[in-house]
Each structure stands twice: as C-alpha cells, then as structure tokens.
C-alpha positions as CSV (number, residue, x, y, z in Angstrom):
1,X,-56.7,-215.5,84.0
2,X,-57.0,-214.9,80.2
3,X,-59.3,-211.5,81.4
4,X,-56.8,-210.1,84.1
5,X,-53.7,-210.6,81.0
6,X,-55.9,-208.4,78.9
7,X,-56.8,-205.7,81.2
8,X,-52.8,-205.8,82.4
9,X,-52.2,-205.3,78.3
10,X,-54.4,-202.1,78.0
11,X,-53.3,-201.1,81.1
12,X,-49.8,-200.8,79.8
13,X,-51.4,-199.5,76.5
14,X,-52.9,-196.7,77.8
15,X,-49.6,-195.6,80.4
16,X,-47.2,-196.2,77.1
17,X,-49.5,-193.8,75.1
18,X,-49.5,-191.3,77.9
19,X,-45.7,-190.7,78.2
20,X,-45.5,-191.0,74.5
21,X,-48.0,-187.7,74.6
22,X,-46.8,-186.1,77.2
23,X,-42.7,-187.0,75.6
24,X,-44.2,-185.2,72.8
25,X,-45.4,-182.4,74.5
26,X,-41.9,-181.8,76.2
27,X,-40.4,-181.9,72.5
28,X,-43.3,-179.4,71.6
29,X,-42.4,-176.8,74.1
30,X,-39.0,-177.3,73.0
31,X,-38.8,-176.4,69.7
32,X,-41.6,-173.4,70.5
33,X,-38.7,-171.8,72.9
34,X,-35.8,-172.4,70.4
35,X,-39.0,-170.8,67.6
36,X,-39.6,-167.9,70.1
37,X,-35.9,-167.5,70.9
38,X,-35.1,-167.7,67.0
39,X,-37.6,-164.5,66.5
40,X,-36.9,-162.7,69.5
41,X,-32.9,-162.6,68.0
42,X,-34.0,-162.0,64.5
43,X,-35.8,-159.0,65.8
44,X,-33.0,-157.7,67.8
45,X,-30.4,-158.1,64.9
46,X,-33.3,-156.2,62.7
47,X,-33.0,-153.0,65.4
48,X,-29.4,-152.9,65.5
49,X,-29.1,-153.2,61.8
50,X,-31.3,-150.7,61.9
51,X,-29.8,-148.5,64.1
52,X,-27.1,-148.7,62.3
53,X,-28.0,-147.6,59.1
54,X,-29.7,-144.6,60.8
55,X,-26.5,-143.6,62.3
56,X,-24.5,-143.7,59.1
57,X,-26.8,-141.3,57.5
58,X,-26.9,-139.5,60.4
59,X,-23.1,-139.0,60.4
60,X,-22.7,-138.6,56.5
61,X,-25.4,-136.1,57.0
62,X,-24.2,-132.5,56.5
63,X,-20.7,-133.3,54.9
64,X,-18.8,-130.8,53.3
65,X,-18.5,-133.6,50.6
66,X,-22.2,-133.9,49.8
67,X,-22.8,-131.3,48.3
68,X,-20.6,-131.7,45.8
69,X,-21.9,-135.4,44.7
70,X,-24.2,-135.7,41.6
71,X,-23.0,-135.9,37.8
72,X,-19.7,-134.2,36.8
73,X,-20.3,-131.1,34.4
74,X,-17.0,-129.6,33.1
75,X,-17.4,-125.9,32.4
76,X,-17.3,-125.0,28.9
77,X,-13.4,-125.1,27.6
78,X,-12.1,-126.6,30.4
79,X,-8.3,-127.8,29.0
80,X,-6.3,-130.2,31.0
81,X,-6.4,-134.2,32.7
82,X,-10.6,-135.0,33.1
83,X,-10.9,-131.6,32.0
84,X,-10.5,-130.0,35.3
85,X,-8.9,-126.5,34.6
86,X,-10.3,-123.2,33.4
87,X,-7.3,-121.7,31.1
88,X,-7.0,-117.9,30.3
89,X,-4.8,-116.5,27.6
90,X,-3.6,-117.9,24.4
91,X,-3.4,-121.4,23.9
92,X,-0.3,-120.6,21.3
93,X,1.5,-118.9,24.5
94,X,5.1,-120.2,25.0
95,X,5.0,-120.4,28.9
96,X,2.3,-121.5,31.0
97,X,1.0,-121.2,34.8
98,X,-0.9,-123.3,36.4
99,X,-2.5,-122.4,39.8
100,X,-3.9,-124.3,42.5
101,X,-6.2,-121.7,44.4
102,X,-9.2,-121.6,46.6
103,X,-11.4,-118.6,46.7
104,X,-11.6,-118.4,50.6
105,X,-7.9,-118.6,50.6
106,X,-6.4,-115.2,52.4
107,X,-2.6,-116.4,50.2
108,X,-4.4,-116.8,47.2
109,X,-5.6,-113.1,47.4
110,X,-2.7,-112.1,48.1
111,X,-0.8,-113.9,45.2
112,X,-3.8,-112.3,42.9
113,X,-3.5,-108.9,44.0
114,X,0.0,-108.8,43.7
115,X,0.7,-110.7,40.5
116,X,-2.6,-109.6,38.6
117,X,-1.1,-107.4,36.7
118,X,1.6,-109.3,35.7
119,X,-0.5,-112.1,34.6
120,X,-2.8,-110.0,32.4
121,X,0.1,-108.2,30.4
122,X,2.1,-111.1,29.8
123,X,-1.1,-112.8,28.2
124,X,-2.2,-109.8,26.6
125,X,1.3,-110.0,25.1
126,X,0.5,-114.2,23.7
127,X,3.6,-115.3,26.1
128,X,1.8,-116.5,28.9
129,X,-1.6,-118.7,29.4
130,X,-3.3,-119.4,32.7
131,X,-4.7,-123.1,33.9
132,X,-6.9,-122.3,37.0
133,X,-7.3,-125.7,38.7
134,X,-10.3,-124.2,41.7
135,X,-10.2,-126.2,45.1
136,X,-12.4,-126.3,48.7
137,X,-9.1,-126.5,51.4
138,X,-11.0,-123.7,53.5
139,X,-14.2,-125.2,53.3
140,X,-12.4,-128.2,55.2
141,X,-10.2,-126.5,57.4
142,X,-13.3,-123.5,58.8
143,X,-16.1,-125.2,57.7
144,X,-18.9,-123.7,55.4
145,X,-19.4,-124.2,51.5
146,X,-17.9,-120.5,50.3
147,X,-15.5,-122.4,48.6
148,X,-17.2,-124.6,46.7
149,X,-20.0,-122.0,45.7
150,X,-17.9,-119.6,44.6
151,X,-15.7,-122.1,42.0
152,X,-19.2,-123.3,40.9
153,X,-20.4,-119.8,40.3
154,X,-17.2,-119.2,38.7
155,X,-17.3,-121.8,36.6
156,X,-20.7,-120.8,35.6
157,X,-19.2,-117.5,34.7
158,X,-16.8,-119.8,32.5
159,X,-20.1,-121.2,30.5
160,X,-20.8,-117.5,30.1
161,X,-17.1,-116.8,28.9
162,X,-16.8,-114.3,31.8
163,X,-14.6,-116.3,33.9
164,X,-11.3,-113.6,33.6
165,X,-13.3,-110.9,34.8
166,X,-15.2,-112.4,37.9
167,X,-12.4,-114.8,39.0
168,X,-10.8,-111.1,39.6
169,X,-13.8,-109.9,41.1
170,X,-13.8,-112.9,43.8
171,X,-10.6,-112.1,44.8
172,X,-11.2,-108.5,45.1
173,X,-14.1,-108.6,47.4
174,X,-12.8,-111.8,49.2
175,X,-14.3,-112.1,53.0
176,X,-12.8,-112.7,56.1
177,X,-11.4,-115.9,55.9
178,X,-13.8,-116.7,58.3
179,X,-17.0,-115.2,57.3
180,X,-18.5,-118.2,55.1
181,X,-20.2,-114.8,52.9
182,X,-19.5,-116.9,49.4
183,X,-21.4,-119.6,51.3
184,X,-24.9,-117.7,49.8
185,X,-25.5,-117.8,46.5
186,X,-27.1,-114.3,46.9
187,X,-23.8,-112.8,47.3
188,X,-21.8,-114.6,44.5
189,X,-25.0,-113.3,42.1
190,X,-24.7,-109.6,43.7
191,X,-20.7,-110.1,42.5
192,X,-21.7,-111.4,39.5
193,X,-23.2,-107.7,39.1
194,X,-19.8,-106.2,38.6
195,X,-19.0,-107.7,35.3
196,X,-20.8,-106.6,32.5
197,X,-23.0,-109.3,30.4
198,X,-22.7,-112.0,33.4
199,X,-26.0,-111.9,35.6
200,X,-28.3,-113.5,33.2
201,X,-31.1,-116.1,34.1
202,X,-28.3,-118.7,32.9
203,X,-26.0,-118.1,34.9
204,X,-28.3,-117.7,37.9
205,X,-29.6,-121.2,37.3
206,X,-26.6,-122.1,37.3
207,X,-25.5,-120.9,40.7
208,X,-28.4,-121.9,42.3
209,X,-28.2,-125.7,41.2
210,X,-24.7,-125.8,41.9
211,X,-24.1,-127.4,38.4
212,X,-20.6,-127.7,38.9
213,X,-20.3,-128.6,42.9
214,X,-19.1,-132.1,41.6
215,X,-16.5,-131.1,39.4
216,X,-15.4,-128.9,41.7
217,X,-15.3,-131.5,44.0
218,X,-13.1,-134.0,41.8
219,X,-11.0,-130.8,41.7
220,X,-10.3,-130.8,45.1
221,X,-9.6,-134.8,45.0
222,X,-6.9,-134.1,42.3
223,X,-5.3,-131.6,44.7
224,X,-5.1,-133.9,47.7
225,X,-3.8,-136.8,45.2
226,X,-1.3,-134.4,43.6
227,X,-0.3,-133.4,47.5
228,X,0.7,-130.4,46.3
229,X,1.5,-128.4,49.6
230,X,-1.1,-126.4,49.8
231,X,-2.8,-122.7,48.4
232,X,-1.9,-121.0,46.0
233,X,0.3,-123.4,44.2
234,X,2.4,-121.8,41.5
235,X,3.9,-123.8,38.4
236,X,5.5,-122.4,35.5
237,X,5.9,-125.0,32.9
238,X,5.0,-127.7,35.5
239,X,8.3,-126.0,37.9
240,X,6.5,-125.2,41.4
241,X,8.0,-121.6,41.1
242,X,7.4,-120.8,45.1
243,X,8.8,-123.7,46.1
244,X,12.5,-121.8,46.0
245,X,12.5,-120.2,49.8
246,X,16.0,-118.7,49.1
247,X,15.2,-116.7,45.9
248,X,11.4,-116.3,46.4
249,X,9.6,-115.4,43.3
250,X,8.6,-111.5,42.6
251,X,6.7,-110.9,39.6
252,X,9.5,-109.2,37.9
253,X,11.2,-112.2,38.5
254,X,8.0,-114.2,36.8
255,X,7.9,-111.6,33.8
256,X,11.4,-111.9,32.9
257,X,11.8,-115.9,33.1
258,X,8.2,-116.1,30.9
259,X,9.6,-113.0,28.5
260,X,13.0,-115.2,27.7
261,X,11.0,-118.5,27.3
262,X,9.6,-116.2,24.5
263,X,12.3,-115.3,23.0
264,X,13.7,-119.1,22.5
265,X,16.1,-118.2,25.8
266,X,16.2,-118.5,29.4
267,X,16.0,-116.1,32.2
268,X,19.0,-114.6,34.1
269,X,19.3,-115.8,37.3
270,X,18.5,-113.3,39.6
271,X,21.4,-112.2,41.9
272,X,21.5,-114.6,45.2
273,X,23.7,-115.0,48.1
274,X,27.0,-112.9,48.3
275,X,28.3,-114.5,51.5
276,X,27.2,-115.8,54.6
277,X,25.2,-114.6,57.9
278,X,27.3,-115.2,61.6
279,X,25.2,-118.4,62.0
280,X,26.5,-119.9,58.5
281,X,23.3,-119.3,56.7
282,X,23.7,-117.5,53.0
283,X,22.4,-113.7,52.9
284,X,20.8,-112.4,49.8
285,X,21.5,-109.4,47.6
286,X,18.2,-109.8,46.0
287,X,15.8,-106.6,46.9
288,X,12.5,-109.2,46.9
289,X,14.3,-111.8,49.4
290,X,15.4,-109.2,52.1
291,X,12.6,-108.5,55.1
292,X,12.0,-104.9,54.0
293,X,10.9,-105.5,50.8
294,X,9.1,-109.3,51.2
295,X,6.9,-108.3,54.1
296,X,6.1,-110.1,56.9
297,X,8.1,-113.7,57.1
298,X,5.7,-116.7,58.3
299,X,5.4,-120.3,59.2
300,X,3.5,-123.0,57.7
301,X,3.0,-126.4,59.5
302,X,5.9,-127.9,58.2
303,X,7.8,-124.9,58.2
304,X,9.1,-121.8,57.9
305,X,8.5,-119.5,55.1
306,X,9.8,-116.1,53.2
307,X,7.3,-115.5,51.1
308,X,5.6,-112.8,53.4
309,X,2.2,-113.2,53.9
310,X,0.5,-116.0,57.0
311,X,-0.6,-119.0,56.0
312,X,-3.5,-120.6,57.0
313,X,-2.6,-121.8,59.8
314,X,-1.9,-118.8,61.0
315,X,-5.6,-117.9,60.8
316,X,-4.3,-114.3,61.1
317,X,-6.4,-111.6,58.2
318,X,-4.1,-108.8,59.6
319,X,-1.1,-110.8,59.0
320,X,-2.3,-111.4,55.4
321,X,-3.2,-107.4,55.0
322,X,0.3,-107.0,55.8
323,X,1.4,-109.3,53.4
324,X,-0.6,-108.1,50.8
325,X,0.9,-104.3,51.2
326,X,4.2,-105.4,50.2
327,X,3.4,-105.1,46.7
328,X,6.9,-104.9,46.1
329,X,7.8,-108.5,46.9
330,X,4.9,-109.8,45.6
331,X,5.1,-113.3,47.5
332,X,3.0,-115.4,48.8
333,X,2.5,-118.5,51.6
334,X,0.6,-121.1,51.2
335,X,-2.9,-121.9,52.8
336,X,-2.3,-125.9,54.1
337,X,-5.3,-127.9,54.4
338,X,-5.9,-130.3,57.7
339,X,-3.8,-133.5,57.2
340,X,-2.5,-132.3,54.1
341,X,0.9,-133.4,53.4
C-alpha cells in the first residue's frame, strides 16, 4: 500500500510540474507578443516621426523667407529703430521723409521718377532728409528674390557710401514687374557699373553673400507690423502725406510744405473743393487733383484711389507707364501685398 501512495505522489509531482511548465510557457509567449507588438509600434511611430520631419523641410524648403535668415548686418549709417533705414540728406534738415519702398514695385518707380527731383533739391538745399526703409512685398506677391537682392545690393552700395546714386539707378532700369531680372546678382553688379567708384571686389562680395538678406528681411517684418498700406509709403514728419485722396500730394505741394517747415512756418493749404458734383461729392480746383493732370485714376484692394498710377493689384505695367507720364501730378498708388492689411 505504502508503494502504490508513493507512486500516486510522483505521479501528481510530475502532472503539477508539467502544467506549471507549460503555464509558464503560455506566459512566455505572452509577454514575447506584447515585446514584438511594443517594437513593431515603436518602429511605426519612428517612420511617421520621420516622415514628418522630412515633410517640414520639404515644405520650408524654397521659402521666400530663407534666404533672408542668418545674422543681421545693418549697412553702414543705418539711422532709425534696430537701425533699419538708410537716410540721405542732412541730418540737421528741418523736415524729413520717410519711405517705405520695394525695388520691384511699378508705384514706387513711379513715385521716384516723378518726385526725384524734388527730393534731391530740397536736400541739396539742408531742408529735407530721406529715411529709406527697403522691403520684399513683390517678392511675396510674384514670387522670385529681385526684391530682396536688389535692397541687399543696395545696401552694399550703402557700405560703399554709394547708396544715393544706385538706389536711383534701380529705379531707372526697373524690370517688368514680372521679370524677376534683380533676382541675379549678375545684373544688380552690371547696374552697379553705372555709378562711378561702386563695382569693387567689396561690394561684389557683398552681393554675392547676400550680407544683408536678413536685415532686409527684418525690414520687411517692420512693414507688415507697422501695416502700413502698402508701396511706396510716404511720411513727412511721420504724416502719411498720400494718405489724403481728396488733395493728393504733387511735389510742388511736397516742396512748399518742407520749404515753410524751414522757415519756422507752415504751408498754405493748397486750394480744395469749391462746391459740389450732382452726386453730392466735393470737386476740386486744384490742377494736381483733376483727371487731366493726375493721370490715370485706379483701385487698390480696399479701394479706390486718385493718385494715378495701378497698383499692384492691378498687375498692369502699361497702366503704370501711364501713370508715370503724368509728370505733372506726380502721384502715386500703392503696391499692396497679399493679406496685407
């Protein structure tokens, strides 16, 4: 009896120590599917992270913005907040402009060639100085880098103390507003040709490295923060001087207001409405504000204007030719960027 107990004992011994193994194995092949399943996850989260990071550089890739990153080099003199304008003229002068422009801008050539006379003889005269504040809006609105090369090559030319003489230049030879020509570096150094003293290996190295993309670039971001409403912006004394639509600026208008500021006075008003039109709207006496003499009248996206040359979102070069003739009036639109307000 005592033998048959002791085989029934290891009997039992020997089942318990089998389902305890093969328990053991269940657990086993358990936890290696939760291990394999653990990886497997880990490995797609890896991808996808991955994926994703190769898509943001993809999409930042070829931004108007990145070329304009790196340290921020003022040009030499630049006056103003974080040193962001270029001034002409006498610091001494009793009056002073500041201008918003951007060297693709049809407006802004048409606001240079018709008040670029003005603007030298009253600072040749110690009444008037000039704070050029360069931005990109075309850049962003046709796409292309024109803009932002040609402020950086003309703030190189600012190093070189040229910057007068080719910031004319610029505008002189300005391309269609959709030819990105000022895009190449080649032809802002073939400009650079025209002034005397300018194309030096300085100033080429200068171009070429874009050593002022990024200032030009917080530039722009001082524009968009100021929303000023849009190119050229005009102020006179910190007044925005076009923003007047019924007595638009001339630049005999502009000479005489900066001459009297000179003189310890202030400017006449120039003659304005002397009645009234059939549909209750004031009519002008003032040569500059009638459509004969302003040019062609034009509409901006938030308006209307009589300044007499297209803005930019008129995308029209003719228009702005037309504009630019009336020499008389010597107004200007304003070039408005995309979601500019």
């Amino acid at each position: 009896m005592s033998d048959k107990n002791d085989g029934a004992n290891r009997d039992a011994t020997k089942r318990s120590a089998r389902e305890r193994l093969l328990v053991e194995r269940e657990r086993q092949k358990t936890r290696d599917k939760r291990r394999r399943t653990l990886i497997v996850s880990a490995a797609v989260v890896g991808v996808l992270g991955l994926a994703a990071v190769v898509g943001l550089i993809a999409a930042n890739t070829g931004k108007s913005g990145d070329s304009a990153k790196g340290p921020v080099v003022a040009p030499s003199g630049a006056v103003g907040k974080d040193a962001l304008a270029i001034r002409t003229g006498k610091d001494a002068a009793t009056s002073t402009l500041t201008v918003w422009e951007d060297f693709r801008c049809p407006a802004c050539k048409a606001f240079e060639d018709n008040y670029r006379a003005t603007v030298h003889e009253l600072e040749a005269k110690g009444q008037l100085k000039v704070d050029y504040h360069l931005v990109t809006l075309i850049d962003g609105n046709m796409g292309g880098t024109g803009s932002l090369k040609a402020a950086n090559a003309a703030a190189c030319a600012q190093d070189a103390g040229k910057f007068p003489a080719y910031h004319d230049v610029l505008f002189q030879n300005q391309p269609e507003e959709v030819d990105d020509a000022y895009g190449k570096n080649a032809k802002l150094l073939e400009l650079a040709g025209k002034v005397e003293g300018l194309d030096t290996p300085e100033f080429r190295a200068c171009v070429e490295k874009g050593t002022h993309n990024a200032w030009v670039g917080k530039s722009q971001e001082a524009f968009r923060a100021g929303k000023f409403r849009g190119t050229p912006t005009i102020l006179l004394d910190g007044k925005d001087i076009f923003a007047d639509q019924a007595n638009p600026l001339t630049p005999q208008k502009l000479k005489a207001q900066v001459e009297a500021t000179a003189k310890g006075g202030s400017a006449a008003p120039s003659p304005k409405a002397s009645g009234t039109g059939k549909n209750g709207s004031k009519t002008s006496s003032s040569p500059s504000s009638s459509s004969s003499s302003s040019g062609l009248s034009s509409s901006t996206s938030t308006g209307s204007s009589s300044h007499g040359f297209p803005s930019h979102g008129s995308s029209s070069r003719s228009g702005s030719t037309a504009g630019s003739q009336a020499g008389s009036a010597g107004s200007a639109s304003v070039s408005r960027g995309a979601g500019e307000d």
